[in-house]
BALOBA-1460 file (C-alpha; in Angstrom, 3 decimals):
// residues 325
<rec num="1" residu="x" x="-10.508" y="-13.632" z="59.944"/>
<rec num="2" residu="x" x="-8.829" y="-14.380" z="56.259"/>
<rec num="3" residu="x" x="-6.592" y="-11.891" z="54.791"/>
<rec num="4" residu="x" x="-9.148" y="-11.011" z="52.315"/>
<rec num="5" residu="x" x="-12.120" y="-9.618" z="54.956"/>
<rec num="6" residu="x" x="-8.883" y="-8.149" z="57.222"/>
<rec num="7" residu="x" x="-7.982" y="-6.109" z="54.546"/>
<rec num="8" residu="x" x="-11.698" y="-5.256" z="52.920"/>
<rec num="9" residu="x" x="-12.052" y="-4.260" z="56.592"/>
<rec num="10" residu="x" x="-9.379" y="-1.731" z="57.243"/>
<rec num="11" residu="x" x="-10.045" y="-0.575" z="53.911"/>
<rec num="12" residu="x" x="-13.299" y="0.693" z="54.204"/>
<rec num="13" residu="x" x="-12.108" y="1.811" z="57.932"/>
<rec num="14" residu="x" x="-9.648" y="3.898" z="56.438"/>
<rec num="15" residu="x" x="-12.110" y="5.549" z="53.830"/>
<rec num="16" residu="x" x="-14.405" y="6.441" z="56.532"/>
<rec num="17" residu="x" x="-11.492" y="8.159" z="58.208"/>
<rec num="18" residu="x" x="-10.443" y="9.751" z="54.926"/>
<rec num="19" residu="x" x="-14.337" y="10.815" z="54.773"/>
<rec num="20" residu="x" x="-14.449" y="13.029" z="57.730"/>
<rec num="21" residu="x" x="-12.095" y="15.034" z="55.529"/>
<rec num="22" residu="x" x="-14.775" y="16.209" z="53.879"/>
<rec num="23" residu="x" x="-16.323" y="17.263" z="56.798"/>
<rec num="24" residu="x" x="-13.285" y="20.034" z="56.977"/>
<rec num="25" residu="x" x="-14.812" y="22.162" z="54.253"/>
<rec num="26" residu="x" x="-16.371" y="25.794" z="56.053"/>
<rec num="27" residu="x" x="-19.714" y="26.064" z="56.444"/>
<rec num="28" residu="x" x="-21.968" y="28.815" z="54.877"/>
<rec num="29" residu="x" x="-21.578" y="31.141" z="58.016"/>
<rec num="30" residu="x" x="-17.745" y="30.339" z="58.528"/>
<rec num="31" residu="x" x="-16.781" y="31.811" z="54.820"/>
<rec num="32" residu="x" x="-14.502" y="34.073" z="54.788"/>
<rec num="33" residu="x" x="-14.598" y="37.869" z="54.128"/>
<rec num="34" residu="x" x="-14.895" y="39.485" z="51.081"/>
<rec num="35" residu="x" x="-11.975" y="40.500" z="49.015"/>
<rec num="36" residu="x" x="-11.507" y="44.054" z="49.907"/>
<rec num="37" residu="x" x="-12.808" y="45.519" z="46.524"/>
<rec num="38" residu="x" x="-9.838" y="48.258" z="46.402"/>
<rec num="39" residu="x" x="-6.853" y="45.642" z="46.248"/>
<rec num="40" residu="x" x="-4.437" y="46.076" z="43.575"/>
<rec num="41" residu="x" x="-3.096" y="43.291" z="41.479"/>
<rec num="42" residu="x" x="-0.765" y="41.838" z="43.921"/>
<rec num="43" residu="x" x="-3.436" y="42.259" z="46.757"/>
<rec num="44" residu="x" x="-1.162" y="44.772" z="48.896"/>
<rec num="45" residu="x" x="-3.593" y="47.312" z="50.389"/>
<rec num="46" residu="x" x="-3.624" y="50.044" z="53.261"/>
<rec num="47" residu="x" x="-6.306" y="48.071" z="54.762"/>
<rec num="48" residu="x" x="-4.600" y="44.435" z="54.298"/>
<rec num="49" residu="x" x="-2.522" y="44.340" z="57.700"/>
<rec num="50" residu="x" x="-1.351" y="40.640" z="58.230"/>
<rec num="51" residu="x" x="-0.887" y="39.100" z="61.319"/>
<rec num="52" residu="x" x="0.301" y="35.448" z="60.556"/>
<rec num="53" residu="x" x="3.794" y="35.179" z="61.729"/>
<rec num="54" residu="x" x="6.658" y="32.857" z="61.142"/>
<rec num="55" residu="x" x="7.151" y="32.270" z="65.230"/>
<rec num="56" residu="x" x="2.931" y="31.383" z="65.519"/>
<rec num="57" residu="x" x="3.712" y="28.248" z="62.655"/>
<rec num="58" residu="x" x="4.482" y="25.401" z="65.393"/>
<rec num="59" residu="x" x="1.700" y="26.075" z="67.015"/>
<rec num="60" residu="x" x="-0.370" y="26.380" z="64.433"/>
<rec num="61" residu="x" x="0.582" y="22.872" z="62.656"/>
<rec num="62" residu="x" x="0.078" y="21.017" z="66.185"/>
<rec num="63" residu="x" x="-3.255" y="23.015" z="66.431"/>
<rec num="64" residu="x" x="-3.965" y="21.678" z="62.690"/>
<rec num="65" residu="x" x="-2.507" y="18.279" z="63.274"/>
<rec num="66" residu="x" x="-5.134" y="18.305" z="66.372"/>
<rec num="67" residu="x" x="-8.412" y="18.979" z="64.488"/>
<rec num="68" residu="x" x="-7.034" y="16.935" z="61.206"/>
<rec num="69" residu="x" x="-7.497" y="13.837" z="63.021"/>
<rec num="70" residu="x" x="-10.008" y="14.083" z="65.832"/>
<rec num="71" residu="x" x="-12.601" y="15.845" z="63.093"/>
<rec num="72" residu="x" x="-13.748" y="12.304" z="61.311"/>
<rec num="73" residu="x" x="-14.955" y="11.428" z="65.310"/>
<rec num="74" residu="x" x="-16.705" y="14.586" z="65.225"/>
<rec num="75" residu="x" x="-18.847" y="14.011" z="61.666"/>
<rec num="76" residu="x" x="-22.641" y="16.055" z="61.996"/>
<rec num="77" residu="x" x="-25.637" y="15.777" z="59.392"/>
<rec num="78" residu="x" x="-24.192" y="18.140" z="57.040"/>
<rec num="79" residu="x" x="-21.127" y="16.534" z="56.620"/>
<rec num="80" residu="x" x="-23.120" y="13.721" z="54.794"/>
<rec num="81" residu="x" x="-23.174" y="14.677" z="51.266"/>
<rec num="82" residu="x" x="-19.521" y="15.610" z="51.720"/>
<rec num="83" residu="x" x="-18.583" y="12.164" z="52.812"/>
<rec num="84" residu="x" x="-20.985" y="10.164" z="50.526"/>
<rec num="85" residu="x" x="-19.454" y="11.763" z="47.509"/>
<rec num="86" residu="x" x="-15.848" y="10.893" z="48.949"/>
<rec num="87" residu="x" x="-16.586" y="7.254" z="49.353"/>
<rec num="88" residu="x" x="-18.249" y="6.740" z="46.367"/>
<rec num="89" residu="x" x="-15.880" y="8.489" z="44.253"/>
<rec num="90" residu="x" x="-13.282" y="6.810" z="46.142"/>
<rec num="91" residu="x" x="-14.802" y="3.323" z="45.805"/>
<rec num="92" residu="x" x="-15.221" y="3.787" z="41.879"/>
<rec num="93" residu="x" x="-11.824" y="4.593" z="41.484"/>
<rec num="94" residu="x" x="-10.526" y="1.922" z="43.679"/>
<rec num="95" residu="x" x="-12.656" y="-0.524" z="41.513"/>
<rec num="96" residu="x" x="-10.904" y="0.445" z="38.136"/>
<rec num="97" residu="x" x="-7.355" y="1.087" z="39.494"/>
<rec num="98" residu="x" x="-6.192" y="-2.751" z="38.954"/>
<rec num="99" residu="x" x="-6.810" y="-2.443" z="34.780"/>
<rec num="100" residu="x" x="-5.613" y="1.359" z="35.106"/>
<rec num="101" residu="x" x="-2.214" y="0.496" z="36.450"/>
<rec num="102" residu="x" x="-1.650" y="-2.646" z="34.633"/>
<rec num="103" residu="x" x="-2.734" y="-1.000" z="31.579"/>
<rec num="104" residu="x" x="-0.014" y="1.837" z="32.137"/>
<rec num="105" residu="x" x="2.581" y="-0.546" z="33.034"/>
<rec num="106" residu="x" x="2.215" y="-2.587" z="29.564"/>
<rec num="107" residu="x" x="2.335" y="0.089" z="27.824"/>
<rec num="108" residu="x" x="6.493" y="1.074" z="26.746"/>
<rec num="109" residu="x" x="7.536" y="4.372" z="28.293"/>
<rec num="110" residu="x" x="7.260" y="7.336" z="25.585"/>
<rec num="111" residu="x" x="7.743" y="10.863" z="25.728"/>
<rec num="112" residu="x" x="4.992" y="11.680" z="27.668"/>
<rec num="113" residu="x" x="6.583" y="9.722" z="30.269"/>
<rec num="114" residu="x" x="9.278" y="12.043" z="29.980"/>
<rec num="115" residu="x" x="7.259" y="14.665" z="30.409"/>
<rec num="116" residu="x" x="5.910" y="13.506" z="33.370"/>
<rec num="117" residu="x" x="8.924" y="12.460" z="35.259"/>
<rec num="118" residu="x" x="10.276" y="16.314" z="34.659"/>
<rec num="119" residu="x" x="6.969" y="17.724" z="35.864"/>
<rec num="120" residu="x" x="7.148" y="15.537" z="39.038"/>
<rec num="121" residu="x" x="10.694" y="16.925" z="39.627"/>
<rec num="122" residu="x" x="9.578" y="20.383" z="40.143"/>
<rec num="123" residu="x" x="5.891" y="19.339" z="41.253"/>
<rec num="124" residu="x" x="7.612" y="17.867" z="44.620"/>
<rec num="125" residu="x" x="7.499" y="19.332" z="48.437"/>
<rec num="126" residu="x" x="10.788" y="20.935" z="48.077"/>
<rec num="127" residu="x" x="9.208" y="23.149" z="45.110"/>
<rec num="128" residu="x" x="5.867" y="23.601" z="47.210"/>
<rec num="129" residu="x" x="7.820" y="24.951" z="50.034"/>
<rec num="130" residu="x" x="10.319" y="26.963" z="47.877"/>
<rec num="131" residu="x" x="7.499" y="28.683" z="46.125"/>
<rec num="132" residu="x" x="5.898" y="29.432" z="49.430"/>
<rec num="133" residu="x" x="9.050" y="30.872" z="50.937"/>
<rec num="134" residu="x" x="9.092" y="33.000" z="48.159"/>
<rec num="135" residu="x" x="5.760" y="35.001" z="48.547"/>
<rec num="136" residu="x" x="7.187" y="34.948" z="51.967"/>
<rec num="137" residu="x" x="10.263" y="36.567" z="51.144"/>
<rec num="138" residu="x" x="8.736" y="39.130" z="48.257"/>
<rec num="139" residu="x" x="5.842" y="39.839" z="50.632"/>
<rec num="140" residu="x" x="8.864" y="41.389" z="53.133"/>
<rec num="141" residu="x" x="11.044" y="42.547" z="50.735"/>
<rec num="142" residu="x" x="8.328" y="44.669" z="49.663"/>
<rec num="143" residu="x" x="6.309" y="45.135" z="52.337"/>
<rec num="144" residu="x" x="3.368" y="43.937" z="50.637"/>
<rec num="145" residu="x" x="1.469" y="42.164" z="53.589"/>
<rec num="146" residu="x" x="-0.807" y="39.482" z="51.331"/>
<rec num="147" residu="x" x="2.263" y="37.892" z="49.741"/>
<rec num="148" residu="x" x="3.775" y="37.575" z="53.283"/>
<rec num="149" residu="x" x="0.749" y="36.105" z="54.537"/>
<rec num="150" residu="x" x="0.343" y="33.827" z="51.860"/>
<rec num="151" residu="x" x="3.932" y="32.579" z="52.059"/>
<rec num="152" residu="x" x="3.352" y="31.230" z="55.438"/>
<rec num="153" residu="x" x="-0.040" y="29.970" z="54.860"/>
<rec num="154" residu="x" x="1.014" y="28.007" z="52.389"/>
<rec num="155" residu="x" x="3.949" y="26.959" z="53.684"/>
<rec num="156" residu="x" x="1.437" y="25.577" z="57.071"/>
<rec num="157" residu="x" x="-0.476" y="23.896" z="54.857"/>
<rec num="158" residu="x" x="2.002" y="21.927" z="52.778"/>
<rec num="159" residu="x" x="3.575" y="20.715" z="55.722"/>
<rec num="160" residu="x" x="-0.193" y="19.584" z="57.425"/>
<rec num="161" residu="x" x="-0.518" y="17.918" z="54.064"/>
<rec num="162" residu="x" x="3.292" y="16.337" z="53.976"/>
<rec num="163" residu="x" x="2.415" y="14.832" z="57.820"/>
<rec num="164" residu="x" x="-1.093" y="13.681" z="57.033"/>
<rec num="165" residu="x" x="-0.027" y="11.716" z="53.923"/>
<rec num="166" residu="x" x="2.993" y="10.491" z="54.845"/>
<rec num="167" residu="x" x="1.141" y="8.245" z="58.426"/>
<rec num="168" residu="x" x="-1.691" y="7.150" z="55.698"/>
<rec num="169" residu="x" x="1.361" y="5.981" z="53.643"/>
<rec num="170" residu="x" x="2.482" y="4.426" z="56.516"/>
<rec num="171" residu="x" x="-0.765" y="2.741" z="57.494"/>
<rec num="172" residu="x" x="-2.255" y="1.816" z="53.928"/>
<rec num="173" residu="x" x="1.053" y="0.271" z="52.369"/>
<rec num="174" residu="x" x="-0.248" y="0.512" z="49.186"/>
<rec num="175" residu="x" x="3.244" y="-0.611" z="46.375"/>
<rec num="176" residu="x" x="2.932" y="1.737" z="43.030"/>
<rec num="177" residu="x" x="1.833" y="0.066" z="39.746"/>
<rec num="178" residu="x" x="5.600" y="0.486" z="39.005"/>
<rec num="179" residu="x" x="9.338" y="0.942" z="40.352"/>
<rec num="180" residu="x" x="11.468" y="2.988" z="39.389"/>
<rec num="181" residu="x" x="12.015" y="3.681" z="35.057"/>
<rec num="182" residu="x" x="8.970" y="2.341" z="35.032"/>
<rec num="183" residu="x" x="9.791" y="-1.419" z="35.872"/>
<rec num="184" residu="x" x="7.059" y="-3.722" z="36.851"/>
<rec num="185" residu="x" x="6.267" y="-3.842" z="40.829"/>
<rec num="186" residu="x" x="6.352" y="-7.094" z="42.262"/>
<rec num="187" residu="x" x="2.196" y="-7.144" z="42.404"/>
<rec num="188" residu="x" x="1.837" y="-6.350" z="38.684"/>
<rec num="189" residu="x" x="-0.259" y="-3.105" z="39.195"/>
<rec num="190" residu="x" x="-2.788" y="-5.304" z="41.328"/>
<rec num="191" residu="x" x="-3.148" y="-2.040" z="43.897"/>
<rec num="192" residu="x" x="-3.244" y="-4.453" z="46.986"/>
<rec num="193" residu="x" x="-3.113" y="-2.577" z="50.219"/>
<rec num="194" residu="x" x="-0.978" y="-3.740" z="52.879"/>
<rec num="195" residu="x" x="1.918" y="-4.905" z="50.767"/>
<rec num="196" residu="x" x="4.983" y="-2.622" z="52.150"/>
<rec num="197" residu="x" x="4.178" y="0.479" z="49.455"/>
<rec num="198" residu="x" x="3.875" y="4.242" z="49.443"/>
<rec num="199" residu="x" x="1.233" y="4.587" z="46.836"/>
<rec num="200" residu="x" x="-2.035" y="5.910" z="48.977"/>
<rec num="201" residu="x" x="-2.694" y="8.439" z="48.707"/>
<rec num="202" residu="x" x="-0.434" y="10.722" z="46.623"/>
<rec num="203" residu="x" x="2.018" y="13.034" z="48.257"/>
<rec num="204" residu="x" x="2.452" y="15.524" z="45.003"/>
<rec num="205" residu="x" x="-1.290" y="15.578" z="44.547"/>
<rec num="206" residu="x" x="-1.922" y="16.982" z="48.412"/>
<rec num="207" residu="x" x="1.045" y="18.988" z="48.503"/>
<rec num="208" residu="x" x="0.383" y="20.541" z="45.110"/>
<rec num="209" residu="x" x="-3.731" y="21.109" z="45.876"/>
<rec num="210" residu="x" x="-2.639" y="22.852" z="49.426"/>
<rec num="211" residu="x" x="-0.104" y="25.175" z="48.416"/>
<rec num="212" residu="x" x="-2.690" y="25.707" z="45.040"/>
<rec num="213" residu="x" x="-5.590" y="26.484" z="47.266"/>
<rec num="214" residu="x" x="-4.003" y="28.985" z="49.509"/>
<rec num="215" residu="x" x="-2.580" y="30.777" z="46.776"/>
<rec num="216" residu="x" x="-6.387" y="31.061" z="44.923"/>
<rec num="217" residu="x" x="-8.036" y="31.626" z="48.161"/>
<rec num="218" residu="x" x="-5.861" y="34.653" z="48.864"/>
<rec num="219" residu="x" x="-5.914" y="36.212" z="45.538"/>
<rec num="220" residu="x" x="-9.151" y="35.118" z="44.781"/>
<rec num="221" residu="x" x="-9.980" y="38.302" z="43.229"/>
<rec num="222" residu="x" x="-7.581" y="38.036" z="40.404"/>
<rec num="223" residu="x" x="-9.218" y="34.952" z="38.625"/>
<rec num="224" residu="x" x="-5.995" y="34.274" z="36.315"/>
<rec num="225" residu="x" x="-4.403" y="33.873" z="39.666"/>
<rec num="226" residu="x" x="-6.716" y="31.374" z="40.814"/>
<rec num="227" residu="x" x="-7.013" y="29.249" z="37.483"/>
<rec num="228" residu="x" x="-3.290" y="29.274" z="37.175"/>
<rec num="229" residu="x" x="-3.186" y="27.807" z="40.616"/>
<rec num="230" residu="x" x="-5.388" y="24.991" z="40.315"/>
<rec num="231" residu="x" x="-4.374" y="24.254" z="36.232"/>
<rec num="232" residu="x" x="-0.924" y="23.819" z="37.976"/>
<rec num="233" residu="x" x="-1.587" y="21.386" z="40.691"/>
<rec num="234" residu="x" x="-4.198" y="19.073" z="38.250"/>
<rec num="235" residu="x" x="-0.775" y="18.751" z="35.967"/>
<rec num="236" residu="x" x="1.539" y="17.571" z="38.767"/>
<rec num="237" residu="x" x="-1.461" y="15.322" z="39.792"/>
<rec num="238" residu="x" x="-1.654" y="13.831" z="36.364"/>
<rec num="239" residu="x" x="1.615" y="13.635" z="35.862"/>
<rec num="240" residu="x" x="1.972" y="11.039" z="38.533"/>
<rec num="241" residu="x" x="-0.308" y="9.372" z="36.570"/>
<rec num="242" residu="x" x="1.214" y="9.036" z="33.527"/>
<rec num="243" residu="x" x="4.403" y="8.396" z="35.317"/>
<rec num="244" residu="x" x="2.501" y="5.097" z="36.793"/>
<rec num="245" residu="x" x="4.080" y="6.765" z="40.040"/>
<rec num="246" residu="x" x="-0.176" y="6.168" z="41.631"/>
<rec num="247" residu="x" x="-3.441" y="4.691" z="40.883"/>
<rec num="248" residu="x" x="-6.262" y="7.052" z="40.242"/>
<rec num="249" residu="x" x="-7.667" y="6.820" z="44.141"/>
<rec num="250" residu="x" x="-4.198" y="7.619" z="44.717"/>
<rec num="251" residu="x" x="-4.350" y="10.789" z="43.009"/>
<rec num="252" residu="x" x="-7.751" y="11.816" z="43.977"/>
<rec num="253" residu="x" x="-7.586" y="11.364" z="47.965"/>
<rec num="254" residu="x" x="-4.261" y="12.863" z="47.698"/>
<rec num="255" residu="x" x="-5.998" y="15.997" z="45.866"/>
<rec num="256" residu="x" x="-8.961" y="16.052" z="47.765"/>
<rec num="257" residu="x" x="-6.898" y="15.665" z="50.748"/>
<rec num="258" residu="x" x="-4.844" y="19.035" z="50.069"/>
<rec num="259" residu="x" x="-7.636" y="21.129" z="49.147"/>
<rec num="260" residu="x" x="-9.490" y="20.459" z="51.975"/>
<rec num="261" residu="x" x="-6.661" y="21.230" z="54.512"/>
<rec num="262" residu="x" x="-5.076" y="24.278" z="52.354"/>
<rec num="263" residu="x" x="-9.179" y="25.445" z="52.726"/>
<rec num="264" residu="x" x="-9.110" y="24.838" z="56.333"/>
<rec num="265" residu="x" x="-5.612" y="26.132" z="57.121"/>
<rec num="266" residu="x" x="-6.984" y="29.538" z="55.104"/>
<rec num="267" residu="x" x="-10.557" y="29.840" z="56.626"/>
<rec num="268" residu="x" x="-8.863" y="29.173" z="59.987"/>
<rec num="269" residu="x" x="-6.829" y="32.124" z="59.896"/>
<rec num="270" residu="x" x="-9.711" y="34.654" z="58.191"/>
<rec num="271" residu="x" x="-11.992" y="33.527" z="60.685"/>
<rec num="272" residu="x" x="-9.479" y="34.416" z="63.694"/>
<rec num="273" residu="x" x="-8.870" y="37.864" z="61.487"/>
<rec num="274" residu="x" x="-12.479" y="38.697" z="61.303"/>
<rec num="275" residu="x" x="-12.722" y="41.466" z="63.593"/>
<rec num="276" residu="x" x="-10.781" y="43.498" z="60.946"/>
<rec num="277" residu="x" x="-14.132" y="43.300" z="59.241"/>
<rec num="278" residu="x" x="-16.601" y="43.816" z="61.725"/>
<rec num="279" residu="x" x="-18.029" y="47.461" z="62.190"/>
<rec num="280" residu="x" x="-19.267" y="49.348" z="65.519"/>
<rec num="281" residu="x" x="-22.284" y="51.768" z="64.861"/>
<rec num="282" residu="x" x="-21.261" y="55.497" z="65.528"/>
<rec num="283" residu="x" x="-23.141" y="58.591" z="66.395"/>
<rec num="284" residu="x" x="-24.854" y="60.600" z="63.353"/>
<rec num="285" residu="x" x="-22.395" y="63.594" z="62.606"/>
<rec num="286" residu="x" x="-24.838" y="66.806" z="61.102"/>
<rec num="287" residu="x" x="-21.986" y="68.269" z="59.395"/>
<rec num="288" residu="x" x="-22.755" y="65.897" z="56.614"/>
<rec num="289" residu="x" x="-26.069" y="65.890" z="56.868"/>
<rec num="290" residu="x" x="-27.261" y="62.834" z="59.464"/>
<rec num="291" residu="x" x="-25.446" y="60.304" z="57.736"/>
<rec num="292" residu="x" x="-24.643" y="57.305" z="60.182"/>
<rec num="293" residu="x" x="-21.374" y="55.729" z="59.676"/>
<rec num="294" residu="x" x="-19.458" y="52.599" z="61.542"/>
<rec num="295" residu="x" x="-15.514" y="52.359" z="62.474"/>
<rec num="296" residu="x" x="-14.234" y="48.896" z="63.495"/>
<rec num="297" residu="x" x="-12.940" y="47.923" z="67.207"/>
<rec num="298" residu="x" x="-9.662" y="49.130" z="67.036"/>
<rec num="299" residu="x" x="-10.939" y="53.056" z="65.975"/>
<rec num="300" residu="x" x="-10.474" y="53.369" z="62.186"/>
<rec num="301" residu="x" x="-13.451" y="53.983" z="59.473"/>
<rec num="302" residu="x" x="-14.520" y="50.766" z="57.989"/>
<rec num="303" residu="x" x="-14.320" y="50.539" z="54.107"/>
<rec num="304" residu="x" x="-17.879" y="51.117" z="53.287"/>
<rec num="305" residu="x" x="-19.978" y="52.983" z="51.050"/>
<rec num="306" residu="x" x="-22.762" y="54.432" z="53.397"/>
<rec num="307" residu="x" x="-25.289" y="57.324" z="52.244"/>
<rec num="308" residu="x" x="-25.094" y="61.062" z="52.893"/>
<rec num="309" residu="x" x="-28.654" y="62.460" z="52.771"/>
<rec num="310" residu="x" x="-28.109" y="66.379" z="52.844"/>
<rec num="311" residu="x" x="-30.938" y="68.916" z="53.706"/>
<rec num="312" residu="x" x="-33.632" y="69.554" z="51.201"/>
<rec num="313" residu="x" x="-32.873" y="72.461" z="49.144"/>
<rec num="314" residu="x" x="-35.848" y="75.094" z="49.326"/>
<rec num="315" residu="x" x="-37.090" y="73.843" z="45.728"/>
<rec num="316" residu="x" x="-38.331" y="70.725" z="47.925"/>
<rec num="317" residu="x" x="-35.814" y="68.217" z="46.128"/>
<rec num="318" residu="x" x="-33.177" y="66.513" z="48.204"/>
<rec num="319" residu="x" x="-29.855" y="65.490" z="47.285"/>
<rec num="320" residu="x" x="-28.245" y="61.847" z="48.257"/>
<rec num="321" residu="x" x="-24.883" y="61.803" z="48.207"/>
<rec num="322" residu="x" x="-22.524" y="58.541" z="48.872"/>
<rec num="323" residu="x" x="-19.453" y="58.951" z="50.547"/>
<rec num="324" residu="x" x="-16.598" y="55.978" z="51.139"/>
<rec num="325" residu="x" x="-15.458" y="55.544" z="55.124"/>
């Protein structure tokens, strides 16, 4: 087979891995709960009790690792339009990532390349982690149960991201459109695969998207949380960019890549949490007038809004009165 077909061949194998990806993001019927609609800024609520624990993360990262790669073997119908839109966007941005990166590498290095290298600096896994162990460590310092949780959720999912990209680096030996001080590679920004790089796909970008996507999916209520969160990890991912550290497909499986697996290391965990939120009918009590209410499995009242209807006063009206549980 010539070198040319070998590698268009392992290519497009690789992007149909990379597809199944995709396939990671929950279904309608696997979201999540609600946010609990009485959660203060910081999320820290009577109700909130975590359960994640820093002796469960092993287990949890080989039980990641696990479903990571046997998933793309395990593709259904409704993982089409998730794939499709992977390899095309994938494809479009392989096909322009040749003129991208020799575009970037003629052009001198100015102060945006500056800027870039510095935002790299603290964009990188050591950062990621360090800002995870630090919800960790608030979350216990002050008992606050969501920042604990999301310290080690996010710290799971940058280090599922850090393995996964780091054996595609390994298999797709893409070289960057530059060395180091932004020197010309050896390839002059041709974005061959198979030519003893690190390029594909972008460590920053997944790193930066998982550790975003925790932190938005567990303070999804506060919406400056969430924005900040994701405005964040699109600047490291650009500033890679700029750096001519990647090619655009770099950037954007490396990103897509992250999000996916900080989605699925969160889901995973609310789903296993659920029963928090489920609710077991209990017997009407008449000393508030007939109103059923529900507790969940493990005894206490449910945090509901359920109706009180009292007895019609002898004017023939009735009062309706709504009481929290």
């Amino acid at each position: 087979m010539p070198h040319a077909l070998h590698v268009r061949v392992i290519v497009v194998a690789l992007l149909i891995v990379l597809a199944g990806c995709f396939s990671l993001l929950p279904s309608h019927a696997q979201q999540a709960p609600p946010p609990l609609a009485n959660a203060d800024t910081f999320g820290a609520t009577a109700e909130h009790r975590s359960s994640a624990t820093l002796p469960q993360l092993p287990r949890n990262l080989l039980r990641d690792q696990k479903f990571l790669w046997l998933r793309p073997f395990r593709l259904k119908r409704a993982d089409v339009p998730w794939a499709a839109t992977l390899l095309g966007t994938t494809a479009g941005l392989i096909a322009i990532d040749r003129p991208v990166g020799q575009e970037l590498s003629d052009t001198p290095p100015g102060t945006g390349f500056a800027f870039s290298r510095r935002v790299s600096q603290f964009g990188g896994w050591a950062t990621d982690l360090g800002v995870a162990g630090t919800f960790y460590l608030v979350g216990r310092w002050r008992n606050n149960p969501r920042a604990r949780e999301t310290g080690l959720l996010a710290a799971q999912a940058v280090v599922d991201s850090i393995i996964v990209v780091e054996i595609l680096k390994t298999i797709t030996q893409r070289p960057r459109p530059t060395r180091a001080a932004g020197r010309l590679c050896n390839y002059n920004a041709t974005g061959e695969f198979f030519h003893g790089g690190r390029s594909f796909p972008s460590g920053h970008a997944a790193q930066a998207w998982a550790l975003a996507t925790v932190v938005a999916e567990q303070y999804r209520h506060n919406p400056w949380i969430r924005y900040s969160a994701f405005s964040l990890a699109g600047l490291v991912s650009l500033a890679r960019l700029t750096q001519r550290k990647h090619f655009p497909a770099d950037i954007f499986v490396g990103g897509a890549l992250g999000y996916l697996i900080g989605r699925y290391v969160h889901h995973t965990y609310a789903r296993e949490h659920a029963s928090d939120s489920t609710a077991t009918p209990v017997q009407p009590n008449p000393a508030i007038g007939g109103a059923s209410a529900s507790r969940r499995p493990d005894g206490r009242a449910s945090a509901r809004w359920l109706p009180q209807v009292c007895i019609p006063t002898s004017t023939g009206a009735a009062i309706v009165l709504y009481w929290q549980f």
